[in-house]
N, C-alpha and C positions, 0 to 999 in steps of 0.2 A: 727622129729620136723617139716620139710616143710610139711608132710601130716596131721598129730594132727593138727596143726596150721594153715592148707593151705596158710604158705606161700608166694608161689608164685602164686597159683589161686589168691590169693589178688594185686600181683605186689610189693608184699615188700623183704626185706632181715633181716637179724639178727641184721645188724647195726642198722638200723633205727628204729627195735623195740624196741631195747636196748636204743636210743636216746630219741625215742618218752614216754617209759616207765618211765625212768630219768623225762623229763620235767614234766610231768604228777605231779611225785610225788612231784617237785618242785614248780609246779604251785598248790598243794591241803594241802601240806603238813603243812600247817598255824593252820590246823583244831586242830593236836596234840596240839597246846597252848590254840586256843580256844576255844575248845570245854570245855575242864576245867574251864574254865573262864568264861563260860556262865551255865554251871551246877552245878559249886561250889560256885558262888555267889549268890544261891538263895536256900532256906531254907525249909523241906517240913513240913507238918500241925503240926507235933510235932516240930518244931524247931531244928530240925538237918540239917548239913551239911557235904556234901560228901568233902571226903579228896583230896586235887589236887594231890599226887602223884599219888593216886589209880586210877583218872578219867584219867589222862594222859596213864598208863598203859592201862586201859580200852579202850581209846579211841585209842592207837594206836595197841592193839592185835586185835580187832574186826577189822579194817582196815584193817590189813594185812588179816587175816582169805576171810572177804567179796569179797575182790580183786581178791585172790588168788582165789577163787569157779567163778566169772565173766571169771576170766582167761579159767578156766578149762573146766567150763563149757558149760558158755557163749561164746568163745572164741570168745571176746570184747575185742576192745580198753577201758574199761574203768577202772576208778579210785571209790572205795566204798567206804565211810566216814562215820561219824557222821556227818545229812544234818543239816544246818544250817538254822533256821525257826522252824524242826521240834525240834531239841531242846530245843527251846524256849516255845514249848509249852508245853515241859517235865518238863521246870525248871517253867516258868511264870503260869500254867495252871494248871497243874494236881499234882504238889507236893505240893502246897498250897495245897490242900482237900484231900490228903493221903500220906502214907510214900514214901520214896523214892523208897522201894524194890514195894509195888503196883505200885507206877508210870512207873516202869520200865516192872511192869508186862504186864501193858497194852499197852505198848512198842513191846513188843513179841507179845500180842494179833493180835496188829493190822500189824506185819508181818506176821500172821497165815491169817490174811483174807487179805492182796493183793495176796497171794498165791494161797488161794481158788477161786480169781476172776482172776489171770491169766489163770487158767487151768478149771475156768467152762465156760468161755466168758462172763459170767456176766459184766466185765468190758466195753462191749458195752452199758450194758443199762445204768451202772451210770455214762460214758462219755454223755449221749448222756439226762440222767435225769439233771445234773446241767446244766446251762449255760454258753458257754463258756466266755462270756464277767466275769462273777460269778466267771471263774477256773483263769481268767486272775487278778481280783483285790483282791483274795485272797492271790493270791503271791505279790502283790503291799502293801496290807498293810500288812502282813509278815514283808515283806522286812522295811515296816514306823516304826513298833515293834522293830525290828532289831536294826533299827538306832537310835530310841529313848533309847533303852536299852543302847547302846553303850555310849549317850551324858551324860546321867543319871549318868553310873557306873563310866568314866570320870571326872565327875567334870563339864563339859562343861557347864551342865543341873542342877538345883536343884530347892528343891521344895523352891517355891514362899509362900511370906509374906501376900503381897496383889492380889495375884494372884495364880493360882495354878501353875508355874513354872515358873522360872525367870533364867535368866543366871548366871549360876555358884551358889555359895555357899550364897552369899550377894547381889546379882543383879549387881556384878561385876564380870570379870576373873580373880581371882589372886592364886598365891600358884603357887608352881614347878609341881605337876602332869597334872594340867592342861596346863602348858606352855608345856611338854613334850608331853598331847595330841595332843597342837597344832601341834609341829612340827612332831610326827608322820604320822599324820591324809594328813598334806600340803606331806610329802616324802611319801607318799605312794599314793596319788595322783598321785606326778608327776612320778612314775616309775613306775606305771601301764597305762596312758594315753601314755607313749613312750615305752609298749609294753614288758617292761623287765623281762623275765621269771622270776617267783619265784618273783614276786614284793612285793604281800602281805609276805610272808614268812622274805623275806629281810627287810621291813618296821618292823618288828615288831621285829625281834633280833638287829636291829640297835636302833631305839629307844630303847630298853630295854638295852641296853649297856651304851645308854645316861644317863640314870634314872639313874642305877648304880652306873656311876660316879657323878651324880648329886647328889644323898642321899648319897655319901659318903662323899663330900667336904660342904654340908650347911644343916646348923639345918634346922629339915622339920619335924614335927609331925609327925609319924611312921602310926596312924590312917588315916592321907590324901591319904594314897595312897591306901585306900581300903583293900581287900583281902589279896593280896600280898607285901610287901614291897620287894624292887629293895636290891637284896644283892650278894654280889661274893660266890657261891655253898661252901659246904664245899667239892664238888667230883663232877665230869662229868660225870663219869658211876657209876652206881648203878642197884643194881641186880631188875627186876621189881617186883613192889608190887601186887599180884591179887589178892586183898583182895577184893574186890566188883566186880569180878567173880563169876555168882553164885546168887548173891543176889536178887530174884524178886519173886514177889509174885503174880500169876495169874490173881487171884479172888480177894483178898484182897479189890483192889480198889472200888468195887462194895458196899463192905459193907460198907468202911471206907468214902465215899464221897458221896454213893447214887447213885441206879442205872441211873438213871437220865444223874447226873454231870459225870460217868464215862462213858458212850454210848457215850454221847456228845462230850468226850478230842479223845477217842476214834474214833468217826466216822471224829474229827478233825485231827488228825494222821493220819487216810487211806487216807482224801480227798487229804492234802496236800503230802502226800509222793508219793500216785501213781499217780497222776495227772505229780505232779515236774521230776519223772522219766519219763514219758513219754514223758516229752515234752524237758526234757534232750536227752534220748534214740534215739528221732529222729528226733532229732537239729544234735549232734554229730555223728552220722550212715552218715547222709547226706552230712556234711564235708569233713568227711572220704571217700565219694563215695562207702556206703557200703549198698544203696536202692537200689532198683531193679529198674525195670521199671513201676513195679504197683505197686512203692511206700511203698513195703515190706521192713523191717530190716532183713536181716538172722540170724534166730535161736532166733525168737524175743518173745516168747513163754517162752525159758530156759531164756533169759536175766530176762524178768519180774518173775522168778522165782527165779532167784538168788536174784533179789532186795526186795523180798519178804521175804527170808530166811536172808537177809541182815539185815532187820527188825528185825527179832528176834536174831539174834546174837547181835544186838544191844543193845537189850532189856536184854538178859542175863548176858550181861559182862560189863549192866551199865551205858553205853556209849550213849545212847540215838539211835534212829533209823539211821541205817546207811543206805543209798543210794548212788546210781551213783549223779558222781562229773560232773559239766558238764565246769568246769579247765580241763576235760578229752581232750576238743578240743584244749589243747595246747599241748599236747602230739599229737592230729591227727596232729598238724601243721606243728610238728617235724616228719612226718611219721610214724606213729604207724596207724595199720591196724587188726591188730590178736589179741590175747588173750596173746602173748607171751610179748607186751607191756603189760600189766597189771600183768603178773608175774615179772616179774621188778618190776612195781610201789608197789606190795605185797609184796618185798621181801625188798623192803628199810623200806619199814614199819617195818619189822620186826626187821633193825634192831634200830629202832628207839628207840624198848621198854627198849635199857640199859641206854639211853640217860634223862630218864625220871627226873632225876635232874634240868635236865635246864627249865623245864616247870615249876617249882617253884621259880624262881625270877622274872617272868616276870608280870608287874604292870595292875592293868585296864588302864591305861593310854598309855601301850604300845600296848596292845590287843583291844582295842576299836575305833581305827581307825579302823579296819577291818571291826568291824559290820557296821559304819557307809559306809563304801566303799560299801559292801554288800548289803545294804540296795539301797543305788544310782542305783547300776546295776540292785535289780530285780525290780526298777520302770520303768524300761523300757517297761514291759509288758501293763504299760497303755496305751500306745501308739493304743494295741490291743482293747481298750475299745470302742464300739460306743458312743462318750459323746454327739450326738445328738439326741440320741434315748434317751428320758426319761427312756421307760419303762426299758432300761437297765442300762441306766448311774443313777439315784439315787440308785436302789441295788447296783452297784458297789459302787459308791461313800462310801457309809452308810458301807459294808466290810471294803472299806480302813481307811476311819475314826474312826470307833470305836476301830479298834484293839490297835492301840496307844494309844488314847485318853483314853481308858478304860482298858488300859494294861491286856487284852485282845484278844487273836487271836478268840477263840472260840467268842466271842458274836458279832465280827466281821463280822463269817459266819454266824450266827444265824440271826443276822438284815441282811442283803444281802438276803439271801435265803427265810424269811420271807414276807421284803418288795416285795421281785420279783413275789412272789405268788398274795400278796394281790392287787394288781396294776393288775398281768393278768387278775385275776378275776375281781375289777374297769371296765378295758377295756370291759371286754364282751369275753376276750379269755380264758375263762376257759380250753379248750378242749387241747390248748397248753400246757397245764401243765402236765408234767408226771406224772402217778402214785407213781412212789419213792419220785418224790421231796413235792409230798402229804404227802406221811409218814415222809419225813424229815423237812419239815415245820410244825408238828406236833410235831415232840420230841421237836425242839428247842422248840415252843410257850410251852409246856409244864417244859422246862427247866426253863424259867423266869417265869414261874408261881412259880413253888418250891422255887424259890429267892425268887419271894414276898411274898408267902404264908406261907412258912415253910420251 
């Protein structure tokens, strides 16, 4: 085990992998409730919807599966999930315009090409073809998407009379789901600002325990509470369902939505998954004191390869694209150094999957603080934005703005990467523009034409 694992070339011991493995999955393991909650309340072009037992199963066998190959392979401290963002573009994006077995295909696709661009180097050129201010306000308005989704499924948020949205249901707060958002939304704040492992995870089985008793002692419309109504399980353990194991369809998407709208969800899954790993990968490597002196990750080659392959198990079993968690650095905080912390954090996954019962009482109103918390943390990244530099701060701006505003992540990246082209050219700096980002301001402008046109 000290040689497979190097151990002690690292400076660590069994304990602290085992501690740091623990926290890890303590601090990620929120995803098994939401990732259901964010897949199964949104509906694909035929109007179906995916079952929460089966997205829970999904979502927690792919976790343990992706974990376990970081572990192995990668031999990472990291934690593998269903990433939150790209989710969203599974459920908000590409399952409006084709079934959910396509959306999922293209799921898998676009773990086949972060794979192909780990091991051709290509990944240099299309780091180096976006702009980083461009890679920074994609994850900022993600992250606005996120949170709007979250106030939305809540109650917090509803569509407006004399406006296009107004607070809550009548341009008031009223009703128990949304009192119970509140006080999620406020406890899960305060136990993540004072650092408490497992915050989000803890915030959401506590409020949902509130709901519980709450819809069990007062008349409450059974429809307010969304998807899920708050009810006592009829069992704790249940044998898991993989029944959307399996289910995707390649190609499908291509025909069913247009090669066009499909390249485009598409080329929005690789930007946002490999860019988010990477800036995971060597945020958490760094923590961990596991960069070299020139700035190397070791074994960082197999890492974006597992996260690739991560991808497509994603994609297969359902669960949306899984990726490194970057909660992984609460596990490096606890000591986790090797890959033998993420065989831990693999193996509580797995045993998560008899648990799968409890992931079905739990309300949007107990789950939707998260995204809104989520949202708050990945606004941080504007910070990285130049907002005095025109030529980058209106394509950033115009990213983060449309993606909420137009519920919308893809036409987000489309105006961003559009506007930034046409402004270099304005200036006279043509020459600054890469070649890709030619061809990729070319599919989008062609993408809104197909809207307009046909």
């Amino acid at each position: 085990m000290d040689r497979f694992f190097e151990l002690s070339a690292r400076g660590t011991t069994v304990a602290r992998e085992v501690r740091g493995g623990l926290t890890t999955f303590m601090a990620m393991a929120y995803i098994i409730l939401l990732n259901p909650i964010i897949l199964g309340g949104a509906t694909d072009v035929t109007g179906a919807k995916l079952d929460l037992a089966q997205l829970t199963t999904s979502t927690a066998l792919a976790a343990a599966l992706c974990t376990l190959l970081m572990a192995l392979i990668g031999n990472a401290p990291f934690g593998v999930a269903a990433g939150l963002g790209l989710n969203a573009v599974v459920a908000y994006q590409a399952a409006p315009t084709m079934t959910w077995a396509q959306a999922m295909g293209l799921v898998v696709l676009e773990g086949l090409v972060i794979i192909v661009l780990a091991v051709s180097g290509l990944r240099q050129l299309i780091m180096n073809a976006i702009p980083l201010a461009l890679k920074h306000a994609i994850g900022v308005g993600i992250g606005l998407f996120i949170a709007l989704i979250g106030l939305v499924d809540s109650g917090f948020v509803g569509k407006g009379t004399g406006t296009p949205l107004q607070l809550g249901a009548t341009g008031h707060l009223t009703g128990w789901p949304v009192a119970i958002f509140c006080f999620g939304l406020l406890l899960m704040i305060i136990l993540y600002v004072r650092r408490i492992p497992g915050a989000i995870l803890i915030s959401i089985v506590v409020t949902a325990v509130v709901a519980i008793v709450v819809n069990s002692v007062a008349t409450i419309d059974p429809a307010t509470w969304g998807l899920v109504v708050p009810r006592v399980p009829d069992a704790l353990i249940a044998w898991p369902d993989f029944g959307l194991v399996g289910q995707f369809d390649l190609f499908g998407g291509f025909a069913r939505a247009g090669a066009i709208t499909a390249t485009v969800v598409l080329f929005t899954l690789v930007l946002s998954g490999f860019f988010d790993a990477m800036g995971t990968i060597i945020g958490v490597s760094d923590e961990a004191g596991l960069i070299d002196e020139r700035g190397r990750v070791p074994r960082l080659g197999r890492i974006l390869t597992v996260d690739g392959v991560a991808g497509m198990v994603g994609g297969m079993a359902s669960a949306s694209s899984n990726t490194v968690f970057v909660e992984s650095a609460a596990g490096v905080g606890e000591g986790a150094r090797t890959g033998l912390a993420s065989v831990v954090t693999g193996g509580m996954f797995c045993l998560t999957l008899l648990f799968t019962p409890l992931a079905t009482v739990v309300p949007a109103a107990a789950a939707a603080p998260a995204l809104v918390l989520v949202g708050a943390l990945m606004m941080t990244q504007s910070r990285a934005i130049p907002w005095t530099d025109l030529e980058m701060a209106v394509p950033a701006f115009l990213t983060i703005a449309l993606m909420p505003f137009t519920y919308s992540i893809t036409n987000g990246v489309a105006a961003g990467v559009i506007s930034y082209t046409v402004i270099k050219v304005a200036s006279g700096k043509v020459r600054e523009i890469p070649v890709l980002l030619w061809v990729t301001s070319l599919v989008f402008v062609v993408y809104f034409l197909v809207g307009q046109f046909g």
